[in-house]
Every structure is written in structure tokens, then in C-alpha cells.
GUROVEX-560234 format. One record per residue (C-alpha): x, y, z. Coordinates in nm, 3 decimals. Layout:
# GUROVEX-560234
((X,Y,Z)) ...
***
This chain:
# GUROVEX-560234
((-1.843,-1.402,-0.040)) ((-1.616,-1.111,0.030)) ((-1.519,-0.895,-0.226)) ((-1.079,-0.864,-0.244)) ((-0.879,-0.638,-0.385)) ((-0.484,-0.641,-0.477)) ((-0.306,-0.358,-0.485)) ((0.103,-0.298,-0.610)) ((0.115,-0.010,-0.793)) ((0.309,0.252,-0.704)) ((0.338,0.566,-0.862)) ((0.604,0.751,-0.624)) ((0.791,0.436,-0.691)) ((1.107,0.538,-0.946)) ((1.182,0.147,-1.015)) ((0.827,0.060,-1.095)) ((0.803,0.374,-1.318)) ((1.160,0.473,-1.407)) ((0.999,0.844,-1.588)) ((0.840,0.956,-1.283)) ((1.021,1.188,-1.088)) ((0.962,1.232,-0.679)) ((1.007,1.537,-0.455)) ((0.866,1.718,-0.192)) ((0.878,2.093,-0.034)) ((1.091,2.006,0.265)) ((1.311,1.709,0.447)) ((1.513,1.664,0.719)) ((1.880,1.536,0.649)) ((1.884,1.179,0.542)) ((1.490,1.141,0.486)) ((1.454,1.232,0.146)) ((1.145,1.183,-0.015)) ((1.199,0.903,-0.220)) ((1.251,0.658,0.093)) ((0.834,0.630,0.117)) ((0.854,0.338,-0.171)) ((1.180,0.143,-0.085)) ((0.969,-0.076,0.007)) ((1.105,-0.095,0.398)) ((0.950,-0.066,0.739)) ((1.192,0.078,0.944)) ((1.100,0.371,1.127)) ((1.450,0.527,1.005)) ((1.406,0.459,0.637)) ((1.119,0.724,0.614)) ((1.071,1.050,0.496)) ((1.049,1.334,0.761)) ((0.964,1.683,0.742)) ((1.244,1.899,0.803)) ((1.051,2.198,0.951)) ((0.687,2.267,1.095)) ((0.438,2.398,0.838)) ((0.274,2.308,0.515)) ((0.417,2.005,0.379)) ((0.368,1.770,0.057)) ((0.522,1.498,-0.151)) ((0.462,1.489,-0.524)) ((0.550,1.267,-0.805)) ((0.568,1.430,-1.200)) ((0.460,1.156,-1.446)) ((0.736,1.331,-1.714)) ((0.646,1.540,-2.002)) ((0.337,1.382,-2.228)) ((0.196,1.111,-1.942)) ((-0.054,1.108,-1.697)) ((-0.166,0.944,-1.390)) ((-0.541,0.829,-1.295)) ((-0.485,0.712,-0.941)) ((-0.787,0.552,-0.701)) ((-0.622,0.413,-0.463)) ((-0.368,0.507,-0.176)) ((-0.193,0.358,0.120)) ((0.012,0.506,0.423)) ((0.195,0.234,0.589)) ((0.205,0.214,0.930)) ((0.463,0.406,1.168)) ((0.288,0.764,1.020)) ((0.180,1.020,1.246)) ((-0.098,1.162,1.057)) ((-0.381,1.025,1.292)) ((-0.639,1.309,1.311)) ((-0.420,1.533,1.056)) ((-0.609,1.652,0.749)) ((-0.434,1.590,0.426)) ((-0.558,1.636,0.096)) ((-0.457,1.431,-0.275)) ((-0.432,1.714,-0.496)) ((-0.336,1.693,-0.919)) ((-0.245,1.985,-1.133)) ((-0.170,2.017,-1.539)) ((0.106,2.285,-1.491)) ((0.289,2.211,-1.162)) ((0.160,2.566,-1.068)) ((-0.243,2.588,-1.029)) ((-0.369,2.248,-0.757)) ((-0.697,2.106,-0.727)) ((-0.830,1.878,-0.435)) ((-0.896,1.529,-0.551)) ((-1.043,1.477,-0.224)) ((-0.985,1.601,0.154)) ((-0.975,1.362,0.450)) ((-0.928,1.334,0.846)) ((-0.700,1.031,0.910)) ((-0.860,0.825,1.158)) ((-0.700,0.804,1.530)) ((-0.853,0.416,1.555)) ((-0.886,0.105,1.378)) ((-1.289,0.018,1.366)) ((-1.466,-0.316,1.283)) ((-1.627,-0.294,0.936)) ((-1.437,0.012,0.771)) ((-1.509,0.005,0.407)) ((-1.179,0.076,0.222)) ((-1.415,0.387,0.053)) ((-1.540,0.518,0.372)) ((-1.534,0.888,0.360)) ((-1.236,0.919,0.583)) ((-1.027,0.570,0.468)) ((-0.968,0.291,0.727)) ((-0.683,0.259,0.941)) ((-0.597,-0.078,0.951)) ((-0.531,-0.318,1.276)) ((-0.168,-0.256,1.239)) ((-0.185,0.145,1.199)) ((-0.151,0.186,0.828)) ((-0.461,0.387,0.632)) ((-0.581,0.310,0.302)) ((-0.864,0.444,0.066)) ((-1.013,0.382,-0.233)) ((-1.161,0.662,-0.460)) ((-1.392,0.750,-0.752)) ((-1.093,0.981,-0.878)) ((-1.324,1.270,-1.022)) ((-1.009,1.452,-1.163)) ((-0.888,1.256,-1.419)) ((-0.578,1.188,-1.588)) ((-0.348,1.411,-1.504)) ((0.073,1.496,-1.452)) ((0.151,1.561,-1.148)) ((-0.067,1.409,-0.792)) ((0.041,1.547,-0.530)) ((-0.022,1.405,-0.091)) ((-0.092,1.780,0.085)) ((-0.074,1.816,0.457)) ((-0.215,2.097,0.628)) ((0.004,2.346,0.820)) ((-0.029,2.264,1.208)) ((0.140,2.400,1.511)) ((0.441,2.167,1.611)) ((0.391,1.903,1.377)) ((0.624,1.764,1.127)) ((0.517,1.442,0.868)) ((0.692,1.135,0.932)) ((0.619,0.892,0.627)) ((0.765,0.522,0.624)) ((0.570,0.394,0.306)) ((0.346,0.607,0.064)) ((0.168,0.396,-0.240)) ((-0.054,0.585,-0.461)) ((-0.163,0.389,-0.778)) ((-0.472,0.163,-0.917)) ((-0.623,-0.138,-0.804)) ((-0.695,-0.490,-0.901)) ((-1.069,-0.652,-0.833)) ((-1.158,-0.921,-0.957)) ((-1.494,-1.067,-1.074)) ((-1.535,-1.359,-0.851)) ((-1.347,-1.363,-0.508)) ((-1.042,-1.638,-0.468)) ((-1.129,-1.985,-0.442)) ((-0.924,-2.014,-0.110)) ((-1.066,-1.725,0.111)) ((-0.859,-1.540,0.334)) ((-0.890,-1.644,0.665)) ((-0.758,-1.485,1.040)) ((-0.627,-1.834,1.139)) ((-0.414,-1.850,0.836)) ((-0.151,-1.672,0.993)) ((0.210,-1.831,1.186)) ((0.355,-1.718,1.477)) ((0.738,-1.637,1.482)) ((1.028,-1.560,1.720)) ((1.389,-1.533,1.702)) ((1.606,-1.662,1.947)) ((1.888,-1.402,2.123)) ((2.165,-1.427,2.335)) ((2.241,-1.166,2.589)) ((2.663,-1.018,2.660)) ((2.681,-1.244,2.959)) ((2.555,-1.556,2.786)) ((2.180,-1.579,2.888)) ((1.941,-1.721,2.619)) ((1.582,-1.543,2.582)) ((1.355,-1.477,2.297)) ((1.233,-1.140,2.116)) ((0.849,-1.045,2.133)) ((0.654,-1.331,1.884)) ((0.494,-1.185,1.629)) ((0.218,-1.301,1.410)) ((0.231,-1.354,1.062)) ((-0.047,-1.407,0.776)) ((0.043,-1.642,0.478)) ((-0.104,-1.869,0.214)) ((-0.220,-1.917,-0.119)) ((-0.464,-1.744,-0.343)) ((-0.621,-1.946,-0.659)) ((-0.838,-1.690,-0.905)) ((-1.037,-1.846,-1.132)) ((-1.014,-1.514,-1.412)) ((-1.332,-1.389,-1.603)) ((-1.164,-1.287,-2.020)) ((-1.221,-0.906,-1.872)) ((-0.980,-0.970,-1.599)) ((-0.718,-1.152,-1.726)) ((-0.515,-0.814,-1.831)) ((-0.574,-0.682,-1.504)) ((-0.426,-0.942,-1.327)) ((-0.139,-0.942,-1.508)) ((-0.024,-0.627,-1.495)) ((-0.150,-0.597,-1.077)) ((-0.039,-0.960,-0.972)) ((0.141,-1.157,-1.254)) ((0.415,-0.894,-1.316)) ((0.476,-0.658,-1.030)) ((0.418,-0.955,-0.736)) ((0.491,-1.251,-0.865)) ((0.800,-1.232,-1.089)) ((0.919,-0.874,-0.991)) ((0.875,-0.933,-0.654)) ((0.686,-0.599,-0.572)) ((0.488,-0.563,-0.261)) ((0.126,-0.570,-0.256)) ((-0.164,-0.420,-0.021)) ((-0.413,-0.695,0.003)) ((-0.764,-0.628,0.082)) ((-0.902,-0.979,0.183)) ((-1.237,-0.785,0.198)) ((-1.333,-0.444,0.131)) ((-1.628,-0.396,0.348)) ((-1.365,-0.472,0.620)) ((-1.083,-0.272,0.467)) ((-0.898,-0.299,0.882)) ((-0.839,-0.604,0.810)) ((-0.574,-0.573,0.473)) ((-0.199,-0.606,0.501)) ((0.136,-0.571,0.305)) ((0.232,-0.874,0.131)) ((0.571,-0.990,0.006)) ((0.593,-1.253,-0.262)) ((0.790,-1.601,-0.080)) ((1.021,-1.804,-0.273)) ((0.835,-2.016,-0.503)) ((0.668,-2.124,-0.811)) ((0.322,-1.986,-0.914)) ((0.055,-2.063,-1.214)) ((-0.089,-1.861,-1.435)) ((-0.265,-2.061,-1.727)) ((-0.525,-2.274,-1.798)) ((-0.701,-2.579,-1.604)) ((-0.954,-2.820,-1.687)) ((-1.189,-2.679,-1.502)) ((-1.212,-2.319,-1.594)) ((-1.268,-2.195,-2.006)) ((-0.989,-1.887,-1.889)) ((-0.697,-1.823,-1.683)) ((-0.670,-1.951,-1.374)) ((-0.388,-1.759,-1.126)) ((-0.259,-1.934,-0.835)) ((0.043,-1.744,-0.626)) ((0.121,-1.718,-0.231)) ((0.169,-1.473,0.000)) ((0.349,-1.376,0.304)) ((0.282,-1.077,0.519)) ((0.586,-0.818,0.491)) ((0.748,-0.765,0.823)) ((0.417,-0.835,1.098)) ((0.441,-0.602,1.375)) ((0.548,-0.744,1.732)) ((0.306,-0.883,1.959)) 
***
């Protein structure tokens, strides 16, 4: 069965980690850097370069921490298809290394592992990658993009952090046909009814039966940040198809996280509800 991985942390989130502190070497008016994990979708919420050039976003763990990221996420709305950009991590705030350097992909592909050597775009235009993070623990991490003629970044959602894989895959797989479709219904100044675009949207339940080893784990990925802070989550339904993963939002609800009958550990049953599908 497919191999999934979860995915809420956030390091350039200041809620989530109230000591780290967020910045970055240039914005336009009204698109600070901070906006990239508010957790919205709007193409206005985002962060936007305020000139052409050289650009980066950083986030400083404070004075005696460290971050060892291996995973990242750039929602969808970017313009960095085709762009080079780099993760970079320094000790000083002065001297940067490259954790790795990557071309975004233009196109979402069929069978994109989430570690493929350039990330995977996903269906809905946001890239994600998972890493070996060769550099450590470290204070400051740091998203560099490459100077290029007439280009500015445009951001909407940045999430650099670790992951969450379990041992055994969920009991209820992920499936395509899981999703709902949606519309709202509008009224025009002169009285005619109509509809917006339909969109479609993926929700359902995941039940985890947990090894011992990965009952921590899914605590502090799932149990705390999703399911009773209400974080959002990147979920990989399987990584050897990484095109396929999606932003989740926790619905209203109860969830279980305890012990059943029929499993010796912890068994971890929650749903999920795609944040904000695109339109059809």
C-alpha cells in the first residue's frame, strides 16, 4: 500500500513557534513577510517582493535553538515555476550554506516522488519536497531566490518544518473519489440567480493503527497541531505520487486517539477537509 505522510509544522509560523522571528530582504507595502503562514489563500494575503533582484525570507530560531528541517511546501498562487531557489542555513546570520538547490517545476507530472531531485508541483500548483537535510541543526534557514531580470517573488503560503510517516499506511486509504463537489449560489444587481464555478473538494477520515515508535510522532504532527489546535496540514496520500497531496483543514468534530481492542497501541482516528479547493 502507499506510503503517506502528514505534514503541519511550520517553522516561519510565529504562533506555532512564538521564539522564532521572520523577515526577509525586501517587500512591497502591505506584503510583509510574515503573511506566508497565516494560513490563507488569497492571492492578496501574500508576501511580494518589493523590487527586482535577489530576494529571500528567513526565520531565526532565537538565541540557543536550532532547526533540522526536511521538508518544505510552497502553496499554490507562487510564481516560481522554472525559478531556481535555494534552502540555505547559517550559525552566525552572516556566512550561508546551500542545503540544497532546485529548479521549480513549470508542470504537474504523474508519479512525482515528493524527493525527486527538483520537488513535485502538485495538481493544484503548489511544490513540495522532502529532503535528507545534510546540514544539520542549525539557527537560522533561510528560502534564497536567485536574482532574475524582471521578476519579483510572490509567496501566498511558505511551510518549512518536519514530517510525520508512519509505519503502516491508514486503514482507510485515500482515495480520488473521496472528494464533494461545492457551489455557492449568487444573485446578480438586477435580481438574476446564477451559480459561481463548482469546485471540488477532498474529505474523509483517516484511522492509524500506531507502532510504540510512532506514537510521539503523531502526537506532536497530528494530535496537537491538527486536531485540537486546528493547524493546517500538507497531506501526502502517497509519496511516490507526491502531485497528488493537498492542504487540509481540521472540520468540526470529535476525533480518537487511544486504545482499541484490536490493536496492543494507539490507535488515531481524525478527519479531514481540503482547505479552500481551487475552482473548477
Amino acid at each position: 500500500m502507499a506510503s503517506t505522510i502528514f505534514f503541519s509544522q511550520n517553522y516561519f509560523n510565529e504562533f506555532q513557534f512564538p521564539d522564532h522571528t521572520i523577515s526577509e530582504n525586501n517587500a512591497a507595502t502591505g506584503n510583509e513577510a510574515w503573511r506566508v503562514a497565516n494560513g490563507r489563500r488569497a492571492e492578496g494575503d501574500k508576501w511580494l517582493g518589493a523590487t527586482n533582484g535577489v530576494e529571500w525570507i528567513k526565520v531565526d530560531a532565537g538565541s540557543g535553538n536550532t532547526l533540522s528541517p526536511t521538508m518544505i511546501a510552497i502553496d499554490r498562487g507562487h510564481n516560481l515555476g522554472g525559478q531556481a531557489i535555494k534552502l540555505q542555513y547559517s550559525t552566525d546570520n552572516s556566512s550561508w550554506s546551500d542545503e540544497w538547490s532546485v529548479t521549480v517545476p513549470t508542470a504537474s507530472s504523474a508519479g512525482t516522488a515528493i524527493d525527486a531531485t527538483n520537488g513535485c508541483l502538485t495538481e493544484e500548483g503548489a511544490w513540495i519536497y522532502k529532503f535528507a537535510n545534510d546540514g544539520g541543526a542549525k539557527r537560522y534557514w533561510r528560502l534564497y531566490i536567485a536574482a532574475i531580470s524582471a521578476f519579483a517573488a510572490d509567496i501566498v503560503g511558505l511551510y518549512l518544518g518536519t514530517y510525520f510517516e508512519p509505519a503502516s499506511p491508514p486503514d482507510k486509504p485515500f482515495a480520488a473519489e473521496s472528494g464533494h463537489m461545492g457551489f455557492q449560489e449568487t444573485m446578480s444587481d438586477h435580481g438574476w440567480s446564477g451559480t459561481t464555478p463548482s469546485w471540488d473538494r477532498l474529505q474523509g477520515t483517516v484511522t492509524l493503527r500506531l507502532a510504540s515508535t510512532d506514537e510521539a510522532n503523531a502526537r506532536s504532527h497530528i494530535v496537537t497541531p491538527f486536531c485540537r489546535q486546528g493547524r493546517l496540514m500538507w497531506i501526502v496520500p502517497d509519496k511516490s505520487a507526491a502531485e497528488q497531496s493537498f492542504l487540509a483543514e481540521q472540520p468540526s468534530g470529535a476525533f480518537f486517539y487511544g486504545y482499541r481492542d484490536d490493536w496492543g497501541h494507539r490507535t488515531l482516528e481524525f478527519g479531514y477537509r481540503e482547505k479552500e479547493p481551487k475552482l473548477r
